[in-house]
C-alpha positions as CSV (number, residue, x, y, z in Angstrom):
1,X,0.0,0.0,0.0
2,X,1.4,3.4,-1.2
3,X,2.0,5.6,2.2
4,X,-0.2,8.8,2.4
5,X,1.5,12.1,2.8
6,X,2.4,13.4,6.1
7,X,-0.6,15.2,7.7
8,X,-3.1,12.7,6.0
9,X,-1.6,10.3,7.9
10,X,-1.7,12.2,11.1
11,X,-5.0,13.0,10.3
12,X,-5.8,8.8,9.7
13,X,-4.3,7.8,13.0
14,X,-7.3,7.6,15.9
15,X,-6.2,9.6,19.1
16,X,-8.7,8.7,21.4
17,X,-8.7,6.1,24.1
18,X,-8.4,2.6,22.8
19,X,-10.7,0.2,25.2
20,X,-13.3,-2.3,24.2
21,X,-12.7,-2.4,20.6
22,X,-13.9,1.2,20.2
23,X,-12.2,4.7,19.9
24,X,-13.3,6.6,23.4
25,X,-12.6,10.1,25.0
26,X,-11.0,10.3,28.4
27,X,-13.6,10.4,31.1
28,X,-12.5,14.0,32.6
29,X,-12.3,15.1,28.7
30,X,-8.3,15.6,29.0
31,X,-5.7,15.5,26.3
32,X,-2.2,16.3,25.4
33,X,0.5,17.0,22.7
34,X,2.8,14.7,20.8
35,X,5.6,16.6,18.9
36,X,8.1,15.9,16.3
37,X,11.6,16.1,17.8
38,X,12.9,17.6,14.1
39,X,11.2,20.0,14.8
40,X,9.8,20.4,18.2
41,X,6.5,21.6,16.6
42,X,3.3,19.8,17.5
43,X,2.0,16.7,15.3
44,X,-1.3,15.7,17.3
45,X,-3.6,15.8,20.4
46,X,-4.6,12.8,21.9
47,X,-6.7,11.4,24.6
48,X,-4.7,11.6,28.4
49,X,-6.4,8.6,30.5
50,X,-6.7,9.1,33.3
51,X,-7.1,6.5,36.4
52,X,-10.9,6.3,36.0
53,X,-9.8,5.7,32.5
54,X,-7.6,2.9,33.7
55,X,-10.7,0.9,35.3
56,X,-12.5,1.0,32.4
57,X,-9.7,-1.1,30.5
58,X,-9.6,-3.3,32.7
59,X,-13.3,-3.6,33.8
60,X,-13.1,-4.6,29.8
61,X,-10.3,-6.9,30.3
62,X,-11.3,-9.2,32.8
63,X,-15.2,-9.1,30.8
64,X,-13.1,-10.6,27.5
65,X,-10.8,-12.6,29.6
66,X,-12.6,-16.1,29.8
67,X,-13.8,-16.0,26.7
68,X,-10.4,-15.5,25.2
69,X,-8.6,-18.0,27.3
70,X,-11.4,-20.5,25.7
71,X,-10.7,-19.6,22.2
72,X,-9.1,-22.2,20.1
73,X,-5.5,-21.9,20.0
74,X,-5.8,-22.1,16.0
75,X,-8.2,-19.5,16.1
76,X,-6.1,-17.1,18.1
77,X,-2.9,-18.1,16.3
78,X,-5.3,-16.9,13.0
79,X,-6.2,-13.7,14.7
80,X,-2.4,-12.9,15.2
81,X,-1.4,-14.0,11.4
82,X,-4.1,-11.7,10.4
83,X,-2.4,-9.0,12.6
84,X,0.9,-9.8,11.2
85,X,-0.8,-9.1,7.1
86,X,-2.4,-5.9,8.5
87,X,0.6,-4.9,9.9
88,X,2.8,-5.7,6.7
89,X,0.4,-4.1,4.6
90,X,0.4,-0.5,6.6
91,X,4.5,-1.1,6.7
92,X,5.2,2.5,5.0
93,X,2.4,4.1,7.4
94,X,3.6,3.0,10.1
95,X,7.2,3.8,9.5
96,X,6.2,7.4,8.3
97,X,4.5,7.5,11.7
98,X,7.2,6.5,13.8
99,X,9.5,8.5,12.2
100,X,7.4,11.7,12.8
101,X,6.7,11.0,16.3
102,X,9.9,9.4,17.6
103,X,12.7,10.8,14.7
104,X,14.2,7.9,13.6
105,X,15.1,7.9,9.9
106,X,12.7,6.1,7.5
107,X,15.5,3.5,6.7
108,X,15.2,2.6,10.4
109,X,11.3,2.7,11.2
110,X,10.9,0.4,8.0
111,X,13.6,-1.8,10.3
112,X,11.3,-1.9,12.7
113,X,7.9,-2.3,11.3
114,X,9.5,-5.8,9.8
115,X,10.7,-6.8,13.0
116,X,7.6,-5.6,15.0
117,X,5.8,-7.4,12.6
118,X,7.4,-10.8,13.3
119,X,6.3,-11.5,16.7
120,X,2.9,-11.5,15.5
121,X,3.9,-14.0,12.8
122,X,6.0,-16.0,15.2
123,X,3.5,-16.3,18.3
124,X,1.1,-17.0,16.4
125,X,3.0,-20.8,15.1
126,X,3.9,-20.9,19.4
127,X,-0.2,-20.7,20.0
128,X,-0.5,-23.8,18.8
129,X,2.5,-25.3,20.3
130,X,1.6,-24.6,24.0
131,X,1.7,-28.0,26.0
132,X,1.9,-30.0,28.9
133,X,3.0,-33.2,30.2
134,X,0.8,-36.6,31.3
135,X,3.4,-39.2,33.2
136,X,3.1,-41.7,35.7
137,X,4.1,-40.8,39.4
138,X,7.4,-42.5,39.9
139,X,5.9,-44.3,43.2
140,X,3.5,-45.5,41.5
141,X,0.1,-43.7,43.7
142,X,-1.5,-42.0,40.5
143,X,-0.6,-39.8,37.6
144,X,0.7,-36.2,37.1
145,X,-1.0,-34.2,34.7
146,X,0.8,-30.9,34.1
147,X,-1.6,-28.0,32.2
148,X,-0.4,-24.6,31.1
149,X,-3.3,-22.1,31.6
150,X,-3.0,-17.8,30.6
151,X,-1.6,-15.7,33.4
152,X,-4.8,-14.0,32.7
153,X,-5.2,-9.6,32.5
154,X,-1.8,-7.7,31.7
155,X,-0.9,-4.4,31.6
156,X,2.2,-3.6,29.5
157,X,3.9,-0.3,29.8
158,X,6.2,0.2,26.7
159,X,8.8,3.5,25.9
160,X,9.6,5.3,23.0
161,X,12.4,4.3,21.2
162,X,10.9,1.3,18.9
163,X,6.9,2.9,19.2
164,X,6.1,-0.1,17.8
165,X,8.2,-3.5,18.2
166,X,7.9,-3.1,22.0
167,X,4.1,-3.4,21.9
168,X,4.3,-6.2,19.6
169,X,6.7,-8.5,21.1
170,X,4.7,-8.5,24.2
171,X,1.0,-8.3,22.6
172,X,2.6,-11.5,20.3
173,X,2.4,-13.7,23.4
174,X,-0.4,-12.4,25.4
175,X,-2.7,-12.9,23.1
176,X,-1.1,-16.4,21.8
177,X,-1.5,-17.7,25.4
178,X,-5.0,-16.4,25.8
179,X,-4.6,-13.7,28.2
180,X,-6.0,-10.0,27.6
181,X,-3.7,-6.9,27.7
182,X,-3.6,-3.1,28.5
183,X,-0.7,-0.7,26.7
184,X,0.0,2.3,28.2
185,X,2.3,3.5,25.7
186,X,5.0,6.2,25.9
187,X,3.7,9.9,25.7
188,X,6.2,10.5,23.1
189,X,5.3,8.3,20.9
190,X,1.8,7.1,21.6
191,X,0.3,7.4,17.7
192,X,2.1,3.8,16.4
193,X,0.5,2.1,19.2
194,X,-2.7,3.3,18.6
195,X,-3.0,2.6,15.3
196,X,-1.8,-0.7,15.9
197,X,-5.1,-0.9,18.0
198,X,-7.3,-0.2,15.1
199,X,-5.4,-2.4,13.3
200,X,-5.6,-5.5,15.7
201,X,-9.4,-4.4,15.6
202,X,-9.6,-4.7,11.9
203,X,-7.8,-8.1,12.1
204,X,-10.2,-10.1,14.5
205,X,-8.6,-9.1,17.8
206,X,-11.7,-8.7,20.2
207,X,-13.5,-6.4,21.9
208,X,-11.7,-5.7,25.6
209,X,-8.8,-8.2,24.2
210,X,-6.5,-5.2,23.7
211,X,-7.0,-1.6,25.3
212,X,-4.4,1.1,24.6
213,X,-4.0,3.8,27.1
214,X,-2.0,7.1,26.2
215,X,-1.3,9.4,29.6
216,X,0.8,12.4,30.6
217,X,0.3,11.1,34.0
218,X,1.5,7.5,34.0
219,X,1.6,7.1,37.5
220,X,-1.7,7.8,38.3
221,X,-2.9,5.7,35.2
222,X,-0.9,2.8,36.5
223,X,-0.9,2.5,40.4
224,X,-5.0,1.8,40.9
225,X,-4.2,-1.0,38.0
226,X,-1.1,-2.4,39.6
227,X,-3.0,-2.3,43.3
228,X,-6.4,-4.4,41.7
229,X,-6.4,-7.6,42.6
230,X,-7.9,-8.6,39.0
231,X,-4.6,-8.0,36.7
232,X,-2.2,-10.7,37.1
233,X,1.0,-9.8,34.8
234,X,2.7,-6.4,34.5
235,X,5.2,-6.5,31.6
236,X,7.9,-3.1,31.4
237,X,10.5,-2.0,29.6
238,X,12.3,1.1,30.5
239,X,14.5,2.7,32.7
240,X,15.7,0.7,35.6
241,X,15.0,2.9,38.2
242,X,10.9,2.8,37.1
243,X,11.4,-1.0,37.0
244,X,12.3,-1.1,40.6
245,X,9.2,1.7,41.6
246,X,6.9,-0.8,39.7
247,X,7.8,-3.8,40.9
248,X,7.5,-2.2,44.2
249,X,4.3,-1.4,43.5
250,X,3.7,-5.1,41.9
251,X,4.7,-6.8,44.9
252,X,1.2,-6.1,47.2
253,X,-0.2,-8.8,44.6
254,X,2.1,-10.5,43.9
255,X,2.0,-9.7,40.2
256,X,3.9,-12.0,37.6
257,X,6.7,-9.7,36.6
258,X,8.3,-9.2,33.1
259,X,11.3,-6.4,33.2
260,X,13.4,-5.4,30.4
261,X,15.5,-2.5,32.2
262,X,18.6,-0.5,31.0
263,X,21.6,-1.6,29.7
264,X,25.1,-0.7,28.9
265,X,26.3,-2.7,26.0
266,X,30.2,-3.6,26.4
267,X,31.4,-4.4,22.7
268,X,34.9,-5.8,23.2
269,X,37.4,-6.0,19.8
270,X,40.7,-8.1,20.6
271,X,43.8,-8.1,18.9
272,X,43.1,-11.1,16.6
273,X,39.6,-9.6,15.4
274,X,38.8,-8.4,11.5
275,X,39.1,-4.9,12.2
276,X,37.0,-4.4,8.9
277,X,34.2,-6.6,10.6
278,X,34.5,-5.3,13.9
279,X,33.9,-0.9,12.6
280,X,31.1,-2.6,10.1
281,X,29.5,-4.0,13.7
282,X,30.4,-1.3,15.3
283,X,28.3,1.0,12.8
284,X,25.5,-1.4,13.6
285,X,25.5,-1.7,17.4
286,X,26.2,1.8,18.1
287,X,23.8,3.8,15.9
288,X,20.9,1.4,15.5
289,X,17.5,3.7,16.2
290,X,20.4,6.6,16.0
291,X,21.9,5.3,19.8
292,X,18.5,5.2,21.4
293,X,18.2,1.5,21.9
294,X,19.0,-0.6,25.3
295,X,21.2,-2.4,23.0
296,X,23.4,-0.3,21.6
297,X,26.6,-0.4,22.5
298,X,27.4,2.0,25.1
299,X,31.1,1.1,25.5
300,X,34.0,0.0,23.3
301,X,37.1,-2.0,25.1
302,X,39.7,-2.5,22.0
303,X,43.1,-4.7,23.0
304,X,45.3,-1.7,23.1
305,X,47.7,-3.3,19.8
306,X,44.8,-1.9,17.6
307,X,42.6,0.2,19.4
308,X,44.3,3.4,17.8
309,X,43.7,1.5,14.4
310,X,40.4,0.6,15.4
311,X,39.2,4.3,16.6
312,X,40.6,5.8,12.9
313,X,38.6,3.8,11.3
314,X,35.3,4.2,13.3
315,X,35.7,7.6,13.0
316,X,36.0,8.0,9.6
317,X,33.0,5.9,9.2
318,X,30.9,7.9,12.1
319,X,32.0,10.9,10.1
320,X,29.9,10.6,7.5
321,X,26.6,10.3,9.3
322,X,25.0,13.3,8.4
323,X,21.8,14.7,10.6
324,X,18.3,15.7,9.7
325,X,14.5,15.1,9.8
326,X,14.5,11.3,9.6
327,X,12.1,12.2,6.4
328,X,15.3,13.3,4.8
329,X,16.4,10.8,2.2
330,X,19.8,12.2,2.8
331,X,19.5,12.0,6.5
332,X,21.5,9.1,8.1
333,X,20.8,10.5,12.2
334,X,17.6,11.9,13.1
335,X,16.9,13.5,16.4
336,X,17.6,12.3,19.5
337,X,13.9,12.3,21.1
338,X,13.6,15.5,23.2
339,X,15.7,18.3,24.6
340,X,16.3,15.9,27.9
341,X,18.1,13.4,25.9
342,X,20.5,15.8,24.6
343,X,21.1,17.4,27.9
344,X,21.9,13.6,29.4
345,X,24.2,12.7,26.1
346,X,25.6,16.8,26.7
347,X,26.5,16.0,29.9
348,X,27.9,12.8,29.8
349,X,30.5,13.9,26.4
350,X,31.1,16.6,28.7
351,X,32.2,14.5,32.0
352,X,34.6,12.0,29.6
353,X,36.1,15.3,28.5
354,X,36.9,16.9,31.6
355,X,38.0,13.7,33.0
356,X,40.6,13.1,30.3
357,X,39.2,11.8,27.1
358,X,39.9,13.3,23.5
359,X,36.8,14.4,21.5
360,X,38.0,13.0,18.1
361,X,34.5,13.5,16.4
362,X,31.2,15.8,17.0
363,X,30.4,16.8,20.2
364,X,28.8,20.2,19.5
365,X,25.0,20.0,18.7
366,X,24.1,22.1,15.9
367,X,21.3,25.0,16.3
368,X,18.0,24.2,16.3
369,X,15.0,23.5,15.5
370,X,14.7,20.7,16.8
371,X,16.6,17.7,19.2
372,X,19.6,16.9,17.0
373,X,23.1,15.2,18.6
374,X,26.2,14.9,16.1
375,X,27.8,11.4,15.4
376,X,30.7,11.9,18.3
377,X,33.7,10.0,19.0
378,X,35.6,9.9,22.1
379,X,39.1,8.3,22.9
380,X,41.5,7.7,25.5
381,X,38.2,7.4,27.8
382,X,39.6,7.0,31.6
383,X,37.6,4.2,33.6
384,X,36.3,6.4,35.9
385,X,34.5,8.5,32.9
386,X,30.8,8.7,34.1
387,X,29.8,7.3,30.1
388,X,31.6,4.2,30.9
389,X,29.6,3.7,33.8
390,X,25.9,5.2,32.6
391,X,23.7,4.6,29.5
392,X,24.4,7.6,27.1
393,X,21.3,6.7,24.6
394,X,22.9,8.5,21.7
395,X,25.3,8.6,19.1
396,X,28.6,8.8,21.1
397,X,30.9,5.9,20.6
398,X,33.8,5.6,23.7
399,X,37.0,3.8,23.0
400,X,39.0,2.6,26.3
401,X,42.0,0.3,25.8
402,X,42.6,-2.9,27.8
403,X,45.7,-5.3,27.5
404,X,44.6,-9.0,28.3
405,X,41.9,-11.4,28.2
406,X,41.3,-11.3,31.2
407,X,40.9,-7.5,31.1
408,X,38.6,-7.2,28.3
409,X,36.2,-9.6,30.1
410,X,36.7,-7.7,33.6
411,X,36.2,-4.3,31.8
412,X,33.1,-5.7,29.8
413,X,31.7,-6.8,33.0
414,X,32.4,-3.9,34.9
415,X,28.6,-2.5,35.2
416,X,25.6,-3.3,37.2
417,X,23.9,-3.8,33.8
418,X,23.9,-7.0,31.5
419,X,21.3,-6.9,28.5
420,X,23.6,-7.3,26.1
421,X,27.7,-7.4,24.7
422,X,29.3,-7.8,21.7
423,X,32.8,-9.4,20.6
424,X,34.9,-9.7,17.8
425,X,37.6,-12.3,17.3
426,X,38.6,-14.8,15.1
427,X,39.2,-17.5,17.4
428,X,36.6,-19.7,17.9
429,X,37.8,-20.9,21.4
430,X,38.3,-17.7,22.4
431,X,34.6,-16.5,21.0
432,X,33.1,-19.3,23.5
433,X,35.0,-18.9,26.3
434,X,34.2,-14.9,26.1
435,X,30.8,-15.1,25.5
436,X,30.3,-17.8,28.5
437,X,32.3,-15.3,31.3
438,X,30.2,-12.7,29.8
439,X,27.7,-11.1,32.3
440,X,24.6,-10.5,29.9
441,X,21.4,-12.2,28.8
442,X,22.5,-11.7,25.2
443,X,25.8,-11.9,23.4
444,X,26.4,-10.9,19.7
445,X,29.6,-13.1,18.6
446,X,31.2,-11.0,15.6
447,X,27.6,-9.6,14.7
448,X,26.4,-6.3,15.8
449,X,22.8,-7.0,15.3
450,X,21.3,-9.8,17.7
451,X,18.0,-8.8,18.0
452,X,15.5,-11.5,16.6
453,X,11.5,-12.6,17.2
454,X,13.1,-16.3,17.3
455,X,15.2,-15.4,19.9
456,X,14.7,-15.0,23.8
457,X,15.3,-11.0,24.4
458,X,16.3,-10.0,27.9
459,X,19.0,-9.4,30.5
460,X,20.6,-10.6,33.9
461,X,21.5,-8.0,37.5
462,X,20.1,-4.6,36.9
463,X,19.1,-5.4,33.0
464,X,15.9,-7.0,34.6
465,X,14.4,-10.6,34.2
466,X,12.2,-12.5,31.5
467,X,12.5,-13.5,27.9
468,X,10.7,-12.2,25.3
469,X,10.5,-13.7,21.9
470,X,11.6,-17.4,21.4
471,X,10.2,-20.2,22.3
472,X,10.6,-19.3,26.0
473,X,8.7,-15.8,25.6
474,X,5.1,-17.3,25.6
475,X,5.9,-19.0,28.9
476,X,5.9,-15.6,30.7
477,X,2.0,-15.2,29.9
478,X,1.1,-18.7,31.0
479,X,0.6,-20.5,34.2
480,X,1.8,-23.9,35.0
481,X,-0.9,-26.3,36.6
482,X,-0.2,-29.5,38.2
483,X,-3.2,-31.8,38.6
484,X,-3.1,-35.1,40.3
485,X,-4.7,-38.1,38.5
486,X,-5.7,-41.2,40.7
């Protein structure tokens, strides 16, 4: 499908409440603005729930909930192909849409429409594939019968930085598994995730199965939810410090618990690696999403025999990433998402400086409009450079040398974080050995993309817990039931 021009499709796009199949108002009438970072102009108002809001979702929820669980697997697993066609066939709407509301170039969004896409495609083959077990007890007094049932009611909170692959990879599942689901997506970027709800309805998805809640005020929105005894699963990603509030505030019920928290990506290159490979990874890991992903890598360790070669290189290459609106076909960094962001990446380019490091690339932001941060390169970074210790979430690459093995893997390690690490390194010994002292849920082994529907996403310490995607991500949304046969 051809994509409609810009304000059309802002125009299309419902900004109302999303709850029980239907577009609503908020209850107390309130709304607020979404604005393009390339510009910092305004691009829609849309519906501000509030906690009355909040009830109604969920009063919805638990209505649809039964008769969802009861759904034929095959029939859900149809709904959630459907979803995955409908979601295909908006691909360039959706990317324009992103790209207007969180700044990403188009290149990028079109990224992520395929890849949000794919966890509908893949959950809906794991619907049909959720099982159980039927054995004798060993001592012989009856049989165990072993049943996997939906958690039941979720409420999802998802950020900004991929609008829509976050919703997807954790609607995928919930619906698979028969539960029912509330999004309360990111202010910035609430517009992908609610036409995603129009698009789930067109697809099947029904009434009260999905609600989609944009707020201003998440925290009122989410505490009376969190505190009702009816929802049973709270699924996050974010910062790590709102994890830990929420799963403080999960704990009085004893919610099941899904948390995908911040990260500070180590990507360690040693002495034997393709230097050629490693930059071309480096490219990948660092300015994926333009830096804004919980992925990217935050830190580069480089054997010190060719880290000098190593930082020539990748500053050439970061040299050539020009900014702009992410509508700009000539555009390879859009913004970063709002004037916050660059103070944090200011800051922290600022701190490595001070402390020692040399600013080999960028590191002035350009006049506005808009939220743009250059492509920057920093070397010689001490170890007790703040950047080296906190997530920068933008396009600054920071090169500090280590001299063994052993190093390398204490440096990588060096952080209360572990979502995810790279290496590079020919030897295949080496690669394994690495990658199993690592500290981090995922590991990208001379790749600097690891992110895949097929594959279980999440992190270890302060990264959070739970999988999602794999085969292992369906099991977060289902219950395990052990019933004893005489």
């Amino acid at each position: 499908m051809e994509a409609m021009d810009e304000r059309a499709l802002i125009d299309s796009v419902p900004t109302k409440l999303w709850i029980g199949g239907k577009q609503v108002d908020a209850e107390d009438g309130a709304t607020f603005t979404v604005r393009n970072p390339a510009t910092g102009e305004p691009l829609a108002t849309v519906a501000d729930a509030s906690p009355a809001d909040g009830m109604r979702a969920l009063d919805a929820a638990v209505e649809a909930q039964a008769a969802w669980a009861a759904t034929p697997a095959r029939q859900r697993a149809e709904v959630l192909r459907a979803l995955f066609e409908a979601v295909t066939s908006r691909a360039d709407d959706l990317a324009l849409l992103m790209t207007l509301e969180m700044g990403k170039v188009l290149a990028e969004s079109r990224g992520e429409v395929a890849y949000g896409a794919e966890f509908f495609r893949w959950f809906s083959e794991e619907a049909v594939r959720i099982g159980g077990r039927y054995t004798p007890a060993p001592a012989g007094t009856g049989r165990i019968l072993v049943d996997k049932m939906p958690v039941g009611p979720c409420l999802a909170i998802t950020p900004w930085n991929f609008p829509l692959a976050m919703g997807t990879r954790k609607i995928g599942p919930a619906l698979a598994a028969g539960c029912t689901m509330i999004v309360k997506p990111a202010a910035e970027t609430p517009l992908t995730m609610l036409l995603l709800g129009q698009l789930c309805a067109d697809a099947g998805v029904p009434d009260g199965v999905l609600a989609v809640l944009p707020t201003s005020r998440a925290g009122a929105l989410t505490a009376p939810l969190l505190a009702d005894p009816r929802l049973r699963k709270l699924t996050f990603t974010g910062s790590t410090g709102v994890g830990k509030a929420l799963l403080g505030q999960s704990a009085t019920g004893l919610l099941r618990t899904s948390m995908e928290l911040g990260g500070n990506a180590p990507f360690v290159v040693f002495d034997d690696a393709d230097l050629d490979a490693a930059v071309d990874g480096a490219m990948l890991a660092k300015l994926r999403n333009g830096g804004e992903a919980c992925t990217a890598a935050n830190r580069f360790h480089v054997q010190n025999s060719v880290r000098e070669e190593f930082g020539a290189r990748l500053t050439e290459r970061m040299r050539a990433m020009t900014l702009g609106p992410g509508t700009d076909p000539d555009a390879k960094l859009g913004p970063l998402i709002n004037p916050d962001q660059v103070a944090t990446v200011r800051e922290l380019v600022g701190d490595a400086v001070d402390r020692g490091a040399v600013l080999r690339l960028g590191g002035v932001e350009p006049a506005g409009p808009g939220y743009f941060y250059p492509a920057t390169v920093l070397t010689e970074v001490p170890a007790d450079a703040r950047i080296l210790r906190e997530e920068v979430f933008g396009p600054v690459a920071a090169i500090h040398g280590f001299e063994t093995e052993a190093d390398g893997i204490a440096a990588a390690n060096d952080t209360e974080y572990g979502l995810a690490a790279y290496i590079y390194t020919r030897d295949l010994d080496r690669a394994l050995r690495v990658a199993s002292a690592l500290e981090a849920g995922m590991v990208g082994v001379n790749r600097g993309v690891i992110s895949d529907a097929a594959a279980p996403f999440g992190g270890v310490k302060s990264s959070g817990f739970g999988r999602e995607g794999g085969i292992e991500g369906i099991d977060e949304y289902l219950e395990t039931k052990y019933i004893a046969l005489q």
